[in-house]
PQR file with spaces between the fields and no chain letter, atoms N, CA, C, O and H, PARSE charges and radii, in Angstrom:
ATOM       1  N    UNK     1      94.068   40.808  132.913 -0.4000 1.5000
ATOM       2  CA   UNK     1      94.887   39.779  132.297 -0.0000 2.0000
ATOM       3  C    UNK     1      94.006   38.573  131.993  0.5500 1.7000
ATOM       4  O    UNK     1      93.200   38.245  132.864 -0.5500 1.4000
ATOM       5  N    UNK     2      94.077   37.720  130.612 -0.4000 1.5000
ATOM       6  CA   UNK     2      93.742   36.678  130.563 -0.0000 2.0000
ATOM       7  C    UNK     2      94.565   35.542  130.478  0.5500 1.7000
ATOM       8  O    UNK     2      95.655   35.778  129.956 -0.5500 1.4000
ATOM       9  H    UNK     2      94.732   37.987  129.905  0.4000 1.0000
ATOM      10  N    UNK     3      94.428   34.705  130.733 -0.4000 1.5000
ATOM      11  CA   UNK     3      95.097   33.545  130.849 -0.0000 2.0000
ATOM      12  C    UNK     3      94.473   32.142  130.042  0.5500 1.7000
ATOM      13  O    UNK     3      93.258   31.951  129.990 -0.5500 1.4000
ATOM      14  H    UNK     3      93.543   34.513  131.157  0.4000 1.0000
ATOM      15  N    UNK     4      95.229   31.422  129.570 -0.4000 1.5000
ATOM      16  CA   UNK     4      94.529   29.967  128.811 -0.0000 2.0000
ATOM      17  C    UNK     4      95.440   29.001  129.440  0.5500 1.7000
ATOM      18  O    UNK     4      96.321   29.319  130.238 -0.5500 1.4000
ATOM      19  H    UNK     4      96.216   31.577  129.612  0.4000 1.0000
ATOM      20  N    UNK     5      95.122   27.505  128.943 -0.4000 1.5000
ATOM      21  CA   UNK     5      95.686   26.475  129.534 -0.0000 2.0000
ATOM      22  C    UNK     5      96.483   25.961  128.032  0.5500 1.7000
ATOM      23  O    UNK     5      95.844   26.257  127.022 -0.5500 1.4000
ATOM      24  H    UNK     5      94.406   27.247  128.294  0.4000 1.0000
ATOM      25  N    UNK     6      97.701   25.284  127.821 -0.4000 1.5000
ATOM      26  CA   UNK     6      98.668   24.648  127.340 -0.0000 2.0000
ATOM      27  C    UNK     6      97.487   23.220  127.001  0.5500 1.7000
ATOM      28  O    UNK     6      96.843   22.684  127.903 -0.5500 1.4000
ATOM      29  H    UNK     6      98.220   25.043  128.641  0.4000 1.0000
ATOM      30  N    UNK     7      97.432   22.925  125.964 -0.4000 1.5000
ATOM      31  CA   UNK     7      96.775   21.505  126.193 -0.0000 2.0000
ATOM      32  C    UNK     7      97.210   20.277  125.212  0.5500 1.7000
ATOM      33  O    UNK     7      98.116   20.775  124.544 -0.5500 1.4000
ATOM      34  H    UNK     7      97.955   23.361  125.231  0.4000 1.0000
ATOM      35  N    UNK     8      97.060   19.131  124.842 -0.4000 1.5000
ATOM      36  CA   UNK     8      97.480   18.065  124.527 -0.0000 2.0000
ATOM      37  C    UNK     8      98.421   18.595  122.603  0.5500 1.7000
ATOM      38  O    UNK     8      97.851   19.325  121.793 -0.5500 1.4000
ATOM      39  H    UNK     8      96.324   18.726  125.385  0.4000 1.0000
ATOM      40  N    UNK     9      99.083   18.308  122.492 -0.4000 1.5000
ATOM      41  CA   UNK     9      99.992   18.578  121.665 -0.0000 2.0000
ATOM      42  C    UNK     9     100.046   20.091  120.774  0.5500 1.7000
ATOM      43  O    UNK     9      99.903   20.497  119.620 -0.5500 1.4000
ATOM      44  H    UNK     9      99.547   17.715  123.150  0.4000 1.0000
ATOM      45  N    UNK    10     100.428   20.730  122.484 -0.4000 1.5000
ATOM      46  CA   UNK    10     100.430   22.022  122.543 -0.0000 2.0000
ATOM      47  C    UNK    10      99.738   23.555  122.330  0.5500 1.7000
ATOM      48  O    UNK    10     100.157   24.711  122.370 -0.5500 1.4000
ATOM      49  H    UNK    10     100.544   20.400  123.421  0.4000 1.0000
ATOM      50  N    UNK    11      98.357   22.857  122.068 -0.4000 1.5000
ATOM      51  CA   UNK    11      97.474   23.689  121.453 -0.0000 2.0000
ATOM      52  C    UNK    11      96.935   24.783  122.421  0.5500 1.7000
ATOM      53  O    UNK    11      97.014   24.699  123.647 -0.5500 1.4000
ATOM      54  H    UNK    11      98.016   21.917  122.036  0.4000 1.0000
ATOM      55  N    UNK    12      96.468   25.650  121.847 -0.4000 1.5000
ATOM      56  CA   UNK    12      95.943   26.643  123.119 -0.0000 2.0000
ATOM      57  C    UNK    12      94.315   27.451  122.193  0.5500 1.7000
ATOM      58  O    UNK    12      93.775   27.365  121.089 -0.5500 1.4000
ATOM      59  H    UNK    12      96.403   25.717  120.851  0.4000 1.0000
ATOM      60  N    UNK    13      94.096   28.214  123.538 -0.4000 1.5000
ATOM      61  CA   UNK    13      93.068   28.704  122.611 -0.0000 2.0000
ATOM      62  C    UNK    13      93.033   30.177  122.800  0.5500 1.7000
ATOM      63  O    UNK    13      93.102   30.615  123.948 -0.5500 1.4000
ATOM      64  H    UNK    13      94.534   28.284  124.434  0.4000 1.0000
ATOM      65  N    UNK    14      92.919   31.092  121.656 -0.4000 1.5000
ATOM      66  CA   UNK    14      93.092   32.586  121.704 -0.0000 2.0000
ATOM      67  C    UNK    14      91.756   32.615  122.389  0.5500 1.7000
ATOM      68  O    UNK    14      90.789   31.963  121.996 -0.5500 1.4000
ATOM      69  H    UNK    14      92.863   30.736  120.723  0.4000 1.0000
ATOM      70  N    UNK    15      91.758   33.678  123.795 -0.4000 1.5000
ATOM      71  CA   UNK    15      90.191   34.034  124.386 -0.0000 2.0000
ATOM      72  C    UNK    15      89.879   34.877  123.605  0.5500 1.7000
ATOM      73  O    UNK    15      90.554   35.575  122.848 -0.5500 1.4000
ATOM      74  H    UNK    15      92.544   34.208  124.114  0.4000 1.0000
ATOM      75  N    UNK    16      88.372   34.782  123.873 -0.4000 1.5000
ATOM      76  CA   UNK    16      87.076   35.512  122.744 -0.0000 2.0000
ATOM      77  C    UNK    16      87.094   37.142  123.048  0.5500 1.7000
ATOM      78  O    UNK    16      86.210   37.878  122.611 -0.5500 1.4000
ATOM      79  H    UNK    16      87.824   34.214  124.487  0.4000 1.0000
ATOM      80  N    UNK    17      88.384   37.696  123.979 -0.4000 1.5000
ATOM      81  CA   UNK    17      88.315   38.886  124.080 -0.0000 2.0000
ATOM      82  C    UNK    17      89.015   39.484  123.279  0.5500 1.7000
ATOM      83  O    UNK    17      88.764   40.528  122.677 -0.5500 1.4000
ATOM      84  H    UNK    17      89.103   37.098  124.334  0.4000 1.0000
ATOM      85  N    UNK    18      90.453   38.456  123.225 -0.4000 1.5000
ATOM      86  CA   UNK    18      91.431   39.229  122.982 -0.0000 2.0000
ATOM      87  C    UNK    18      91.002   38.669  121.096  0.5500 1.7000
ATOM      88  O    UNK    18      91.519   39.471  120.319 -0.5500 1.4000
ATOM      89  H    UNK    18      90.656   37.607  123.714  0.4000 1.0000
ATOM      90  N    UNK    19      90.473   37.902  120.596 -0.4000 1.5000
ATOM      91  CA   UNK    19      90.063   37.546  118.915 -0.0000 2.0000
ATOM      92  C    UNK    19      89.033   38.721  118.964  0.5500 1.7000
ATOM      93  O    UNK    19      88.841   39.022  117.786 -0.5500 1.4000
ATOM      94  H    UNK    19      90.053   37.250  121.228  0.4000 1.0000
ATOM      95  N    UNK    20      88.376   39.424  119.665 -0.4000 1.5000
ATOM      96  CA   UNK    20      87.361   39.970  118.922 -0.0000 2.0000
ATOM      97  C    UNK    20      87.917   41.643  118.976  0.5500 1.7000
ATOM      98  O    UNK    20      87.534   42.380  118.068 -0.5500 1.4000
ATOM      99  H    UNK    20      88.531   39.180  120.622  0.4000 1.0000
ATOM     100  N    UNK    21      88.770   42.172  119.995 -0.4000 1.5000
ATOM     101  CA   UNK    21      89.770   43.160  120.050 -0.0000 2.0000
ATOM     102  C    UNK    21      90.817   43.419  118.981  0.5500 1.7000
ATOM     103  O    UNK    21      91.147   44.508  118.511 -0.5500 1.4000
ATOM     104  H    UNK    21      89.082   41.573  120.732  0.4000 1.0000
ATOM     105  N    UNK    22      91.323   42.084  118.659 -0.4000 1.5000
ATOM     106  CA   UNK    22      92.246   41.955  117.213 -0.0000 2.0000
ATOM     107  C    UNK    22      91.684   41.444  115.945  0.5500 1.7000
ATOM     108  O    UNK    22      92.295   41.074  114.943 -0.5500 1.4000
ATOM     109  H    UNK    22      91.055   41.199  119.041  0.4000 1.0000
ATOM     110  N    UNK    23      90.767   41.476  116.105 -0.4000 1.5000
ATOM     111  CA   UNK    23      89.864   40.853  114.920 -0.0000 2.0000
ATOM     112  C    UNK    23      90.579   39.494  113.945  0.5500 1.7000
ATOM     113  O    UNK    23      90.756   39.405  112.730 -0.5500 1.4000
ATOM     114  H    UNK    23      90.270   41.776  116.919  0.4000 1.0000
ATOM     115  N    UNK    24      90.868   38.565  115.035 -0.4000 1.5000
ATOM     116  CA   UNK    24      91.409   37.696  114.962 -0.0000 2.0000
ATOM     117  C    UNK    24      90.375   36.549  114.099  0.5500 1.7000
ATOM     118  O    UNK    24      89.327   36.370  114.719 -0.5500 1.4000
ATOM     119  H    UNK    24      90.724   38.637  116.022  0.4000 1.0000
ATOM     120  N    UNK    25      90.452   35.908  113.060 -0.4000 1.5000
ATOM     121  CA   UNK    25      89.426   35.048  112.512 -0.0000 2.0000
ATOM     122  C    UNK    25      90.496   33.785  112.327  0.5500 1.7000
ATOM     123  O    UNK    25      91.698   33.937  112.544 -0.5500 1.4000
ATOM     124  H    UNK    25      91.303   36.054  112.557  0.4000 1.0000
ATOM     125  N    UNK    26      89.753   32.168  111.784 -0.4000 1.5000
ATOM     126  CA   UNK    26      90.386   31.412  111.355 -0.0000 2.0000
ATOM     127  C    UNK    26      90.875   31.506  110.218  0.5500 1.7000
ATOM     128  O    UNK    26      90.382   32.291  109.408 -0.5500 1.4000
ATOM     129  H    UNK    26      88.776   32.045  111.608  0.4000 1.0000
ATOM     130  N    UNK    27      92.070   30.641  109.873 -0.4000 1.5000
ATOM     131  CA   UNK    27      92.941   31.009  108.677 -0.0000 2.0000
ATOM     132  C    UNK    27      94.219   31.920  108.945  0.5500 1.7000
ATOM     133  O    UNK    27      95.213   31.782  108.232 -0.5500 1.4000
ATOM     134  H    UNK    27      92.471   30.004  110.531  0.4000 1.0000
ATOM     135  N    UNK    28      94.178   33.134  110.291 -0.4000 1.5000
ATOM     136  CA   UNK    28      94.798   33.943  110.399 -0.0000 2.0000
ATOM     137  C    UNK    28      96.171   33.787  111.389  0.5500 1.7000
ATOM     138  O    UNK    28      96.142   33.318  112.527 -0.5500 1.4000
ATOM     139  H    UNK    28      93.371   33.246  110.871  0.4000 1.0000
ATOM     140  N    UNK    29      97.510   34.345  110.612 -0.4000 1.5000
ATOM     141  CA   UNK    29      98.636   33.531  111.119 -0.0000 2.0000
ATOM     142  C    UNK    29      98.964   34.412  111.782  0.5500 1.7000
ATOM     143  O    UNK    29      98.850   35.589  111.442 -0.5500 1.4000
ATOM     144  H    UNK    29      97.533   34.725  109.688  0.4000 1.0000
ATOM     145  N    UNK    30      99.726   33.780  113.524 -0.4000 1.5000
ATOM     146  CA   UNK    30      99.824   34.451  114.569 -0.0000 2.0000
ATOM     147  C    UNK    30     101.557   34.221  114.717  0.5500 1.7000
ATOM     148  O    UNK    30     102.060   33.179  114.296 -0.5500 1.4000
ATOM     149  H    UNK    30      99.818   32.824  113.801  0.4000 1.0000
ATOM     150  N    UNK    31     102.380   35.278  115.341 -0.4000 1.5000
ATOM     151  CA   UNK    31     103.476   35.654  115.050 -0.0000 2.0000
ATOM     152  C    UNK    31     104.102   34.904  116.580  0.5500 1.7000
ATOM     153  O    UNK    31     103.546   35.303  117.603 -0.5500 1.4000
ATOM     154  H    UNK    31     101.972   36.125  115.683  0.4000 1.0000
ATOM     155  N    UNK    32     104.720   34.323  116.671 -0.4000 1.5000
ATOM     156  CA   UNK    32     105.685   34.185  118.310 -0.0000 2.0000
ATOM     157  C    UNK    32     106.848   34.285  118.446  0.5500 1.7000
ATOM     158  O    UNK    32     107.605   33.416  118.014 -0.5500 1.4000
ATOM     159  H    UNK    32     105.172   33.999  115.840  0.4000 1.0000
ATOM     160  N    UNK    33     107.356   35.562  119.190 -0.4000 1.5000
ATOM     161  CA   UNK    33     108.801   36.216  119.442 -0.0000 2.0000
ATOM     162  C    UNK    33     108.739   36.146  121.024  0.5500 1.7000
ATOM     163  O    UNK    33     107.841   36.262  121.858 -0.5500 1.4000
ATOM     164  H    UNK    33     106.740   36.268  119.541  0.4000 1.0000
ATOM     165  N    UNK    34     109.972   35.927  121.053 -0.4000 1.5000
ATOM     166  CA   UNK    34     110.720   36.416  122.504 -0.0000 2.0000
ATOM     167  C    UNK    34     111.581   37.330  123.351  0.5500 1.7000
ATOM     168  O    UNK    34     112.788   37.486  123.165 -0.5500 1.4000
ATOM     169  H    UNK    34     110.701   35.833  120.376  0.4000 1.0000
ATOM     170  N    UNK    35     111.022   37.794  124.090 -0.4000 1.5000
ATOM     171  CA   UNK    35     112.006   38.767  124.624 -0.0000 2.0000
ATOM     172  C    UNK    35     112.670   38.835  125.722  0.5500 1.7000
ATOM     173  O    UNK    35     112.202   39.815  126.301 -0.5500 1.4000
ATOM     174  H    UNK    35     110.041   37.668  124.240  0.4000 1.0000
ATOM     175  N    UNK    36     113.652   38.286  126.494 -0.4000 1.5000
ATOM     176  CA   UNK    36     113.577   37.706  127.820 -0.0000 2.0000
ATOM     177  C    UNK    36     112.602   36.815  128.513  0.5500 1.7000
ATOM     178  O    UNK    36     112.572   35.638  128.154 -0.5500 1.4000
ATOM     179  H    UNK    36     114.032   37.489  126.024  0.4000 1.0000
ATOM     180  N    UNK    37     111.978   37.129  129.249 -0.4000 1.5000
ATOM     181  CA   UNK    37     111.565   36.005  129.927 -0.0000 2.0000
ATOM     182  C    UNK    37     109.561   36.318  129.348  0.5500 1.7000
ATOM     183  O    UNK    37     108.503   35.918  129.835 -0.5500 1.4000
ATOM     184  H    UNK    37     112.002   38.085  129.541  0.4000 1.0000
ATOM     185  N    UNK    38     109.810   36.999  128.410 -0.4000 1.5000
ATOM     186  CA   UNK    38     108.607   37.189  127.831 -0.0000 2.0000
ATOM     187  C    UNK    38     108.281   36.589  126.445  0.5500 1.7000
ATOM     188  O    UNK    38     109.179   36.561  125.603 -0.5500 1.4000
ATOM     189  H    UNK    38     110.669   37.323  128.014  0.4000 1.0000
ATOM     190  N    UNK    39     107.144   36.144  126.177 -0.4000 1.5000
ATOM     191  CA   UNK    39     106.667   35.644  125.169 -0.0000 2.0000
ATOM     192  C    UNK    39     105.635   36.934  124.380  0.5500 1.7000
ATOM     193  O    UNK    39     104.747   37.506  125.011 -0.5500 1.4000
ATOM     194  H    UNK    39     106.415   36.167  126.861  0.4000 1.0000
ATOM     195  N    UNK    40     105.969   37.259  122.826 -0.4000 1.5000
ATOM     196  CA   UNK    40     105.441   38.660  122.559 -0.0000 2.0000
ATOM     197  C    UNK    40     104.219   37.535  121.150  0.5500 1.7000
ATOM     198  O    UNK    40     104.521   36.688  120.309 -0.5500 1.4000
ATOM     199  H    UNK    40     106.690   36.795  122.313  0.4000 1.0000
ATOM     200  N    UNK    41     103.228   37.998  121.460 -0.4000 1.5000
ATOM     201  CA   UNK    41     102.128   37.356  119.744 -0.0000 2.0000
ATOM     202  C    UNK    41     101.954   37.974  119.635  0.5500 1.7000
ATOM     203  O    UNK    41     101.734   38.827  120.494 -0.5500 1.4000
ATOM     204  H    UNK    41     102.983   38.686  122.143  0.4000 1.0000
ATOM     205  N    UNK    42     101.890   38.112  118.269 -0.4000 1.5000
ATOM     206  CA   UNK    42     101.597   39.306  117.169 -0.0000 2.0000
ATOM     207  C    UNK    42     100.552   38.526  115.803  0.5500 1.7000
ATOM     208  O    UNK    42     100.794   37.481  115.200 -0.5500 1.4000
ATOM     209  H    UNK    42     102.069   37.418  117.571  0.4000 1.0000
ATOM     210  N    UNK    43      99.481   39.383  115.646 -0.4000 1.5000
ATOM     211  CA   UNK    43      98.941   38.826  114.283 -0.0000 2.0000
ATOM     212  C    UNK    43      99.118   39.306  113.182  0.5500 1.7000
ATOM     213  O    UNK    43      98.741   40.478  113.166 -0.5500 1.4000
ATOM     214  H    UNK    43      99.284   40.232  116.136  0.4000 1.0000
ATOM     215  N    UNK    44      99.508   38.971  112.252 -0.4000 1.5000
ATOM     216  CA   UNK    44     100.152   38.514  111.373 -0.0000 2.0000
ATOM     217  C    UNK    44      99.258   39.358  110.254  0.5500 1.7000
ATOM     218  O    UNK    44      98.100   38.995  110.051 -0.5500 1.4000
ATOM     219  H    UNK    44      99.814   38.019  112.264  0.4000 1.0000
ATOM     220  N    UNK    45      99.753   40.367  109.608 -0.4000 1.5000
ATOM     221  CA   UNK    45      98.842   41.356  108.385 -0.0000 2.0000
ATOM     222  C    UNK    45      98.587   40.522  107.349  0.5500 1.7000
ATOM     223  O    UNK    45      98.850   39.521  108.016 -0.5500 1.4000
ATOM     224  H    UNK    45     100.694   40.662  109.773  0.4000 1.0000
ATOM     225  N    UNK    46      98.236   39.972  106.058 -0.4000 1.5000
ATOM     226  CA   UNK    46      97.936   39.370  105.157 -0.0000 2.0000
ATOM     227  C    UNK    46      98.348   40.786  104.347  0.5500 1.7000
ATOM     228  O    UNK    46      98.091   41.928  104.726 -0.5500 1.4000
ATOM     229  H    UNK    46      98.022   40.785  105.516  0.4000 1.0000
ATOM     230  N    UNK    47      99.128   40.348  103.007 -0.4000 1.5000
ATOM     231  CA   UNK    47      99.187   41.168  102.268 -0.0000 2.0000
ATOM     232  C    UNK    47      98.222   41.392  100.835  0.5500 1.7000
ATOM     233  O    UNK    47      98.437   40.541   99.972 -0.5500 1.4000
ATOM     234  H    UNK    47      99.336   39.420  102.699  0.4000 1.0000
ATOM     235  N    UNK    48      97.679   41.943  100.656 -0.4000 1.5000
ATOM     236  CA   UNK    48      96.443   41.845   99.461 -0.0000 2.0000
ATOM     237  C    UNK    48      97.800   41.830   97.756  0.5500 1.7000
ATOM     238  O    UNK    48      98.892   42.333   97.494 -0.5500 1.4000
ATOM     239  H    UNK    48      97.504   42.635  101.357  0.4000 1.0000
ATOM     240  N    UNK    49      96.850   40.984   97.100 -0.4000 1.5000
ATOM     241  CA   UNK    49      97.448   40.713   96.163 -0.0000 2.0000
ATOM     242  C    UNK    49      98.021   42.409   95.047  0.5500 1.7000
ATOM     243  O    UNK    49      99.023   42.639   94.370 -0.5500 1.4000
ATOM     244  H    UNK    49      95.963   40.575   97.313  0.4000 1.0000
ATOM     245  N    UNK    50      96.613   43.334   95.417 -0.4000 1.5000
ATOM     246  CA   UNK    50      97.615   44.730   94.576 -0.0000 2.0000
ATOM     247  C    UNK    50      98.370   45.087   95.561  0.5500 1.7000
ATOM     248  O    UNK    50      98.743   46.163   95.095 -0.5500 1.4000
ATOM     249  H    UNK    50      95.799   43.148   95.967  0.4000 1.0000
ATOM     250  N    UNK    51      98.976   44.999   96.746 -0.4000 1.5000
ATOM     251  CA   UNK    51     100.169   45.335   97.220 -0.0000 2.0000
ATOM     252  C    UNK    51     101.321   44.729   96.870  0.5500 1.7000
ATOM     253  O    UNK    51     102.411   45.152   97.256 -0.5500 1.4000
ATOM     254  H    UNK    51      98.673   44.124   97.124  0.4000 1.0000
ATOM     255  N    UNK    52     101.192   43.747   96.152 -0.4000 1.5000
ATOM     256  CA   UNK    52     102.436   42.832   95.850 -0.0000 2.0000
ATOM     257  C    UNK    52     102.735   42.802   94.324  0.5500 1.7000
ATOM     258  O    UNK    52     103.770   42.391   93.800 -0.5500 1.4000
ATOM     259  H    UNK    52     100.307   43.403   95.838  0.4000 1.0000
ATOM     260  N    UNK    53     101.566   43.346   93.670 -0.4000 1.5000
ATOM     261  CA   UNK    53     101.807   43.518   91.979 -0.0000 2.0000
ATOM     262  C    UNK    53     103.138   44.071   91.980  0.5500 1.7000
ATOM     263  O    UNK    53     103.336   45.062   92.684 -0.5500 1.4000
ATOM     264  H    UNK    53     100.725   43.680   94.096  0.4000 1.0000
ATOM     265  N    UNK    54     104.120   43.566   91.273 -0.4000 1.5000
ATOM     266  CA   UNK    54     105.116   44.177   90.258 -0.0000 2.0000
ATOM     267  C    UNK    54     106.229   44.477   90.941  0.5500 1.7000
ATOM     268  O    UNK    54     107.128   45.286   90.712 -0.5500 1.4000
ATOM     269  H    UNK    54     103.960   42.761   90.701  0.4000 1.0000
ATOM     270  N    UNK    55     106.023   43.621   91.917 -0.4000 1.5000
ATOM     271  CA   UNK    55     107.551   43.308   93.223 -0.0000 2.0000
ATOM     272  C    UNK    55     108.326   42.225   92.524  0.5500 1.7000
ATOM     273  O    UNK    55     109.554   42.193   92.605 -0.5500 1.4000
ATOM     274  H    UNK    55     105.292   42.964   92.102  0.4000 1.0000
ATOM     275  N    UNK    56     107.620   41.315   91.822 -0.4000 1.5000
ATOM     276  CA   UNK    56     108.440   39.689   91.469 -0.0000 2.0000
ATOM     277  C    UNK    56     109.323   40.340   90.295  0.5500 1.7000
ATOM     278  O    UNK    56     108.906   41.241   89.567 -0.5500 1.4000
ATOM     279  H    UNK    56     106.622   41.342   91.756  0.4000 1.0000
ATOM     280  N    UNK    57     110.774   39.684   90.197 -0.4000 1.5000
ATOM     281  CA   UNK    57     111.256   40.652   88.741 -0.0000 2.0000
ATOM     282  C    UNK    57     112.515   39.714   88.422  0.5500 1.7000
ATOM     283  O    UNK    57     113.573   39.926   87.830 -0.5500 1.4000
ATOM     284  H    UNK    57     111.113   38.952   90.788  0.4000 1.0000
ATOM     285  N    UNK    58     111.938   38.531   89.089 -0.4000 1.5000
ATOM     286  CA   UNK    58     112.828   37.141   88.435 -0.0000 2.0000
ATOM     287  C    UNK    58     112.363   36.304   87.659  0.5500 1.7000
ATOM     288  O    UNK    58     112.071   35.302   88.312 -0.5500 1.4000
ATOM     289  H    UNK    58     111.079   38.360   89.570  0.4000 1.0000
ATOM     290  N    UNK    59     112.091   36.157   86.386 -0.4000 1.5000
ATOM     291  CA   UNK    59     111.432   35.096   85.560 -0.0000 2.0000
ATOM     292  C    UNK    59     111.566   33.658   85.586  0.5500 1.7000
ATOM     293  O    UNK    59     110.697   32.888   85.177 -0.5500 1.4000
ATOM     294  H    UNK    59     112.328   36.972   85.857  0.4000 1.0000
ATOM     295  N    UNK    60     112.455   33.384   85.979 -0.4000 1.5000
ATOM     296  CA   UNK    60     112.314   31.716   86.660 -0.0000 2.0000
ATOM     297  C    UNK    60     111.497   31.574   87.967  0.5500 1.7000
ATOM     298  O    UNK    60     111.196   30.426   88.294 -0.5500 1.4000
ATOM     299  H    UNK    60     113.162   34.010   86.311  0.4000 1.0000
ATOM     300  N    UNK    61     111.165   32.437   88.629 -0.4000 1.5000
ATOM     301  CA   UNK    61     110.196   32.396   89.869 -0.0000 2.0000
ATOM     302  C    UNK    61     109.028   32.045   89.496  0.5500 1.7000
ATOM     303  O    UNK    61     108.486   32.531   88.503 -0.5500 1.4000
ATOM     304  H    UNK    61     111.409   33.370   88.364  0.4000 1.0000
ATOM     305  N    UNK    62     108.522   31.203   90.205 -0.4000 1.5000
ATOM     306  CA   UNK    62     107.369   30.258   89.794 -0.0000 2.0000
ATOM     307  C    UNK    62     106.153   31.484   90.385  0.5500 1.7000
ATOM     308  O    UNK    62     106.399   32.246   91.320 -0.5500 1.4000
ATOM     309  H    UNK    62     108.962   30.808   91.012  0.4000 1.0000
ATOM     310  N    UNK    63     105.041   31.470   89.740 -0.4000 1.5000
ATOM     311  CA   UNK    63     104.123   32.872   90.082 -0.0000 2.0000
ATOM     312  C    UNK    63     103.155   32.509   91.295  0.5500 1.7000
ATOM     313  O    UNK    63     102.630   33.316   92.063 -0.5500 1.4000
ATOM     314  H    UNK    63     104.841   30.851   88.981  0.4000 1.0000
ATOM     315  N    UNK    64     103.070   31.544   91.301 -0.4000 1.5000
ATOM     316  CA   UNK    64     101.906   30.366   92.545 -0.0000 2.0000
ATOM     317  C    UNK    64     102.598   30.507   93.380  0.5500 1.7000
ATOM     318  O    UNK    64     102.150   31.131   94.342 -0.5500 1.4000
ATOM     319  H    UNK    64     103.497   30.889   90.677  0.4000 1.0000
ATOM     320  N    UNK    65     104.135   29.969   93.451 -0.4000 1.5000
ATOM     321  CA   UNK    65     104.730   29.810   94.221 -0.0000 2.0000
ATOM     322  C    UNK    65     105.213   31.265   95.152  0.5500 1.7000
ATOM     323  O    UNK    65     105.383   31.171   96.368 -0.5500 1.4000
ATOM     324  H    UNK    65     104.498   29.462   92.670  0.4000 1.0000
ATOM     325  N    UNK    66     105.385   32.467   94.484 -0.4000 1.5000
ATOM     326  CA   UNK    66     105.472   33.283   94.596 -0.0000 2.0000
ATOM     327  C    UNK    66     104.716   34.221   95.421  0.5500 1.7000
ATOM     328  O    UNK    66     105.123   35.032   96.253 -0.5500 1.4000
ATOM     329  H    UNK    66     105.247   32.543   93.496  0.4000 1.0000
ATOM     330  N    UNK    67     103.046   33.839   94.861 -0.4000 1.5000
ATOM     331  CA   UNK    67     102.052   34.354   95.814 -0.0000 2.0000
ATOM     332  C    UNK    67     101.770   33.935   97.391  0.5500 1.7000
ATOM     333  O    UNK    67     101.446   34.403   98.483 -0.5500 1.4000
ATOM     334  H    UNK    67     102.715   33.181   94.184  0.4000 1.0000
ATOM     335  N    UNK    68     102.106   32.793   96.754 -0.4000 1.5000
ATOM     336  CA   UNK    68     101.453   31.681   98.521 -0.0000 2.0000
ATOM     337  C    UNK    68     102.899   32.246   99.480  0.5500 1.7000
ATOM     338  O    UNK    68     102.939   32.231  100.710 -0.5500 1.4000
ATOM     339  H    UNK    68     102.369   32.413   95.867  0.4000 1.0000
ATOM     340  N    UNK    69     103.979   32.708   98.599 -0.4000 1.5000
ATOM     341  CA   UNK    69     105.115   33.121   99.925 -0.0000 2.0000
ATOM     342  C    UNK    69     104.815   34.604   99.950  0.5500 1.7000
ATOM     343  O    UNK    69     105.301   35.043  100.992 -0.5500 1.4000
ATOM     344  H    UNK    69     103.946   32.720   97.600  0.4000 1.0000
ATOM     345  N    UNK    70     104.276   35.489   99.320 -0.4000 1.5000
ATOM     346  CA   UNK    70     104.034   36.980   99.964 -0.0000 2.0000
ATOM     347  C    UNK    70     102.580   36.786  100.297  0.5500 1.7000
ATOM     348  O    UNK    70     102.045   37.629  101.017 -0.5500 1.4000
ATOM     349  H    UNK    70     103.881   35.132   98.473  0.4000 1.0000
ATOM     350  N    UNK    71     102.056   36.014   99.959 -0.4000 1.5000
ATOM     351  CA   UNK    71     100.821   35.574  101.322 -0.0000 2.0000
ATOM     352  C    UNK    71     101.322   35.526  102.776  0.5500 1.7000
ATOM     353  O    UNK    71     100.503   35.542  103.695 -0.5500 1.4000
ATOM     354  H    UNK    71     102.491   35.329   99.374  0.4000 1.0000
ATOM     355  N    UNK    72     102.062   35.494  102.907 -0.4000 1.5000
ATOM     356  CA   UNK    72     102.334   34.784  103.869 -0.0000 2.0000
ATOM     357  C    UNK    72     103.376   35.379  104.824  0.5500 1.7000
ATOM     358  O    UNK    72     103.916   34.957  105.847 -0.5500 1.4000
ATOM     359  H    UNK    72     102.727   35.481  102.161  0.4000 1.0000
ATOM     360  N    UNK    73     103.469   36.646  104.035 -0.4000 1.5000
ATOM     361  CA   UNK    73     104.695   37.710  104.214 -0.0000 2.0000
ATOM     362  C    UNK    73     105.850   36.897  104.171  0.5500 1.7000
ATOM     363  O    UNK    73     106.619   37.319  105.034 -0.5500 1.4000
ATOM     364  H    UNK    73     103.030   36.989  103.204  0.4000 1.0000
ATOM     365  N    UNK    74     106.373   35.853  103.529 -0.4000 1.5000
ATOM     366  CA   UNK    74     107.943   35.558  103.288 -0.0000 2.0000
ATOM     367  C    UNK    74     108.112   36.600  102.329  0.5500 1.7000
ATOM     368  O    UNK    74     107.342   37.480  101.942 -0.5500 1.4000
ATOM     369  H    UNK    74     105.748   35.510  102.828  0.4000 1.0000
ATOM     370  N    UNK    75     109.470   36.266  101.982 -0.4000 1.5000
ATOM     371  CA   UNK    75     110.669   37.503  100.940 -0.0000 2.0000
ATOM     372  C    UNK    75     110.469   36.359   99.505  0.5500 1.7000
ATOM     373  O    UNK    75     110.255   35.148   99.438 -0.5500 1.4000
ATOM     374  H    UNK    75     110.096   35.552  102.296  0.4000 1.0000
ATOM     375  N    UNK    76     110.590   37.035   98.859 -0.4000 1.5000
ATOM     376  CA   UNK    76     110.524   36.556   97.590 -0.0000 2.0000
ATOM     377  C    UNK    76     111.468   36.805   96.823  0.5500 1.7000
ATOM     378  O    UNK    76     111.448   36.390   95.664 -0.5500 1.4000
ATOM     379  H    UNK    76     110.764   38.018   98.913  0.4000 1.0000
């Protein structure tokens, strides 16, 4: 088990075991769910832009706007 410390406006730090096991880099968005008295992180897939070609099929949807939210895995 590893353990980290809680520190000044809540920050923590992922240990260098568990980033280099998940191939955890900066930039990369980390997921926090709960399950009872458990706290579950999950990292977060990035979706590549040809996985998302030819999903958008609303023409008032802004296309920037569009990307940066299936970046990001929101619903579009």
């Amino acid at each position: 088990m590893v353990s980290t410390k809680v520190y000044k406006g809540f920050q923590t730090v992922v240990p260098a075991k568990i980033r280099k096991e998940f191939n955890i880099k900066e930039e990369d968005v980390l997921e926090w769910k709960t399950n009872k008295n458990e706290i579950i992180l999950t990292k977060k897939e990035k979706n590549e832009l040809s996985s998302i070609v030819g999903i958008i099929s609303d023409e008032k949807l802004d296309s920037v706007e569009a990307t940066k939210k299936a970046g990001m895995g929101e619903k579009i």
